[in-house]
C-alpha angles and dihedrals in degrees: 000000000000125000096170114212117207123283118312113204121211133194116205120187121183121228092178131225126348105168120046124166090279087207096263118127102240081063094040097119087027147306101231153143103033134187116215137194144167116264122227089263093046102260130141125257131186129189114205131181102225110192121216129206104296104031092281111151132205119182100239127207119222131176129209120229129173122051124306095257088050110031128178117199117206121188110235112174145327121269098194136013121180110270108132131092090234093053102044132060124178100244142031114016131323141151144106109320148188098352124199119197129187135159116253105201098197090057099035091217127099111236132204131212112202141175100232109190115212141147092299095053122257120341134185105248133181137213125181117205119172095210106030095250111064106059124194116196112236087178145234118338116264096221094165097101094070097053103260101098121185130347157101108324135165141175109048115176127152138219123238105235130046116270143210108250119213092268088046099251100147099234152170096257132194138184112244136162132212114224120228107216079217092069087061102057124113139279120338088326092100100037094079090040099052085048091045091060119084105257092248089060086048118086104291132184110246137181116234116206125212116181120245105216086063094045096048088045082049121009079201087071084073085086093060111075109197094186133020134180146187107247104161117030124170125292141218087229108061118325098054104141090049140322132214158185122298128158129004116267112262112191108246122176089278093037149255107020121197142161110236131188127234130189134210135180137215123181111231126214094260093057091249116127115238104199120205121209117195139161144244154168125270130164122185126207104283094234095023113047101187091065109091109211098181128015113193099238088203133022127277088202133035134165111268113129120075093252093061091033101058136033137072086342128022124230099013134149109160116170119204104149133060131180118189128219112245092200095033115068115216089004124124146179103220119187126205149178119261119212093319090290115076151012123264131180119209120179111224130188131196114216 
């Protein structure tokens, strides 16, 4: 459900790369898409996903030093490395991918949303950690009480306060997106079939509800999803072959305010299919989620620089961590995959 507020302008200003493979195995094929969060004691926290030889993906913790206008980022540790059945396969890649955190004050816990690839494919996976080091797995995401059973799905990220869910069951909610095995076949085949299905039937970003009142009787009930809904389908605009998740939702005047990714394709001359991942606004109704209040109708980020031109994949900017500013109202660090292959920082201002 839209209900489209007026324009919403937007000032992005690049500060380039702050995470590169630092040469170490473990960052051999990348070190990409981080979450990123405040400690207990205010520091900052990323959450990278840093790629061995083979595909192979740990969930790295890194903490910020310096001052905000010159950060260092030093790796600390690891949150989570693949250990569990679900998270390993024994061949091709696997791992612990693509986290989210956020603090979610009615738990006191942070808790991360994270793709973990197994046997069975991706899956949306959670941890819980009370002081944003230490990460205890809760498991994969049962996703079977709102009709959509078991399958492929990627981009968890939750938001911080409790929700209304469509049925008004106030609830713990989270983005998620269901995969089509279409949109991985080869070559230009699935392009005209991914345009030829309504947008609704494409990969869509959706919010997944959980209530409350089960999860603060049992943290463990955060597994089981009673409602979920399309909230983000593809558009004519940009986006048009899926959309997904991004950053986590921060509460701004009009809403929830978060950073999505949208994909489009182009055929190239040699058959092969170049995709083109790009990023945009959305703000959801502050009580009712599903309902989208502002939809960016172009991107806010594209990939322009070399660094988001060119790596692991070309022509990527893919945002999964934001950090607010305490002395600056509406204005964000938001930190992003480029190109799967490296961290940028880009400051961004609501206006």
């Amino acid at each position: 459900m839209t209900e489209q507020i007026g324009e919403l302008d937007a000032t992005v200003t690049r500060l380039g790369a702050v995470l590169r493979p630092n040469g170490d195995p473990c960052e051999a094929e990348g070190v990409l898409n981080p979450g990123a969060a405040r400690s207990r004691s205010g520091a900052l926290l990323l959450y990278p996903r840093v790629v061995a030889e083979g595909n192979r993906s740990r969930i790295a913790i890194v903490e910020a030093a310096g001052t905000r206008e010159r950060p260092s980022f030093v790796r600390v540790g690891f949150a989570l490395d693949p250990t569990e059945p679900y998270e390993r396969r024994a061949e091709g890649g696997y791992g612990c991918e693509d986290a989210r955190v956020t603090f979610v004050p009615a738990l006191d816990r942070y808790v991360m949303a994270y793709t973990a690839f197994g046997p069975a494919g991706p899956r949306v996976a959670v941890a819980l950690s009370r002081d944003g080091y230490e990460w205890e797995r809760l498991g994969l995401v049962d996703f079977s009480g709102a009709g959509l059973g078991t399958g492929d799905d990627k981009d968890g990220a939750f938001f911080p306060e409790p929700v209304l869910s469509p049925a008004g069951v106030r609830s713990f909610a989270f983005y998620h997106r269901p995969m089509m095995h279409i949109s991985s076949m080869d070559g230009c085949a699935a392009i005209p079939h991914i345009l030829a299905l309504p947008p609704e039937q494409r990969e869509s970003t959706r919010i997944a509800y959980v209530p409350a009142d089960a999860v603060l009787a049992d943290v463990r009930n955060l597994l089981r999803v009673a409602e979920s809904a399309i909230v983000l389908a593809p558009a004519p605009e940009w986006g048009r072959i899926k959309t997904g998740g991004g950053t986590p939702p921060v509460r701004v005047a009009e809403g929830w305010f978060s950073l999505y990714h949208g994909v489009d394709a182009e055929v190239l001359d040699d058959g092969k299919v170049a995709m083109l991942y790009r990023a945009g606004i959305v703000i959801h109704d502050a009580e009712r989620p599903h309902v989208v209040r502002y939809r960016s109708p172009e991107p806010v980020l594209s990939p322009e620089t070399p660094d988001e031109c060119s790596g692991v994949v070309n022509d990527v900017v893919f945002p999964t961590g934001i950090d607010p500013y305490d002395d600056r109202p509406r204005t964000y660090d938001v930190y992003y995959g480029m190109a799967d292959e490296r961290v940028g920082r880009v400051r961004l201002a609501l206006r």
